[in-house]
C-alpha positions in Angstrom: 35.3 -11.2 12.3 37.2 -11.4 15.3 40.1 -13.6 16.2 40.4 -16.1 19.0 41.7 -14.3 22.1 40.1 -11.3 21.2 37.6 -9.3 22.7 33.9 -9.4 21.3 31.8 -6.1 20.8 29.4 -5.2 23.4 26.0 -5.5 23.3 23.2 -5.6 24.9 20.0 -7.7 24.6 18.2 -6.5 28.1 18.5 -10.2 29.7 15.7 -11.1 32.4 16.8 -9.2 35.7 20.6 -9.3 34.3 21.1 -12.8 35.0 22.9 -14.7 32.6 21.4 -16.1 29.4 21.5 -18.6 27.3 22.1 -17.2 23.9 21.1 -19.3 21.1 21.8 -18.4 16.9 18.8 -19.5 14.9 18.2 -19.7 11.1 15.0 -20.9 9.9 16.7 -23.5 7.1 18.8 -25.0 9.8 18.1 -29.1 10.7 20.2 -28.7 14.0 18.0 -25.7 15.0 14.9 -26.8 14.6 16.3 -30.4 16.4 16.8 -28.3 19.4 14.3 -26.0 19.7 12.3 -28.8 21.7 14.7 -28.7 24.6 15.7 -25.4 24.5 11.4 -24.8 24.9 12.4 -27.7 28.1 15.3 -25.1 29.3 13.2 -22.0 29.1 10.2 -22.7 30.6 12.2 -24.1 33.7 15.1 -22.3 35.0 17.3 -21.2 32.4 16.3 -17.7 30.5 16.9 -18.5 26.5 17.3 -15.7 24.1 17.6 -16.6 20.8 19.1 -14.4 17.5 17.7 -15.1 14.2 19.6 -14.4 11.3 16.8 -14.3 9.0 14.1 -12.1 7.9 11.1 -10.8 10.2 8.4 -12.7 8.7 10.6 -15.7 8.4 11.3 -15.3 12.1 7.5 -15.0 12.9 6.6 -17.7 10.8 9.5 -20.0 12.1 8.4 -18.9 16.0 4.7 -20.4 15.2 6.0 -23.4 13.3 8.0 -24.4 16.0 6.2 -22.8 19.1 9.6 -21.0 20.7 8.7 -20.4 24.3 11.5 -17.6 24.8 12.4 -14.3 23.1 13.7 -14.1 19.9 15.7 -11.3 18.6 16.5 -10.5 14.7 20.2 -9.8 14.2 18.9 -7.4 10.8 22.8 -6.2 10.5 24.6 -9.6 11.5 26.8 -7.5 14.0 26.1 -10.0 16.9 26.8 -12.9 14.8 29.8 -11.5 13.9 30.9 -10.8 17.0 
């Protein structure tokens, strides 16, 4: 973990024409998560590209992205080194 003030790792996640992004953390047990996955769906199908990073397994990423019908890319953190970050 880094401290505040500090400098995060770099990484990439190949962002839509290397505009900015909104980067959202997602784990399949969360409440707030799946609260907000309706507007974030609102955010990403307008203007504002949405990438999100799930903490959790592959198929309980799939089976979360059907559930919930995520209309933006999701990402799986497998080694939590973005999360850390």
């Amino acid at each position: 973990m880094i401290e505040a003030g500090q400098k995060a790792p770099e990484f990439s996640l190949g962002c839509p024409n290397g505009e900015p992004a909104l980067l959202v953390f997602l784990e399949t047990d969360c409440p707030t998560c799946r609260l907000t996955v309706p507007y974030l769906n609102i955010l990403a199908k307008g203007s504002v590209p949405v990438i999100g990073i799930s903490q959790d397994s592959e198929s309980l990423t799939q089976n979360f992205i059907r559930e919930m019908a995520i209309a933006f890319p999701v990402t799986i953190d497998r080694d939590l080194k973005i999360s850390r970050a």
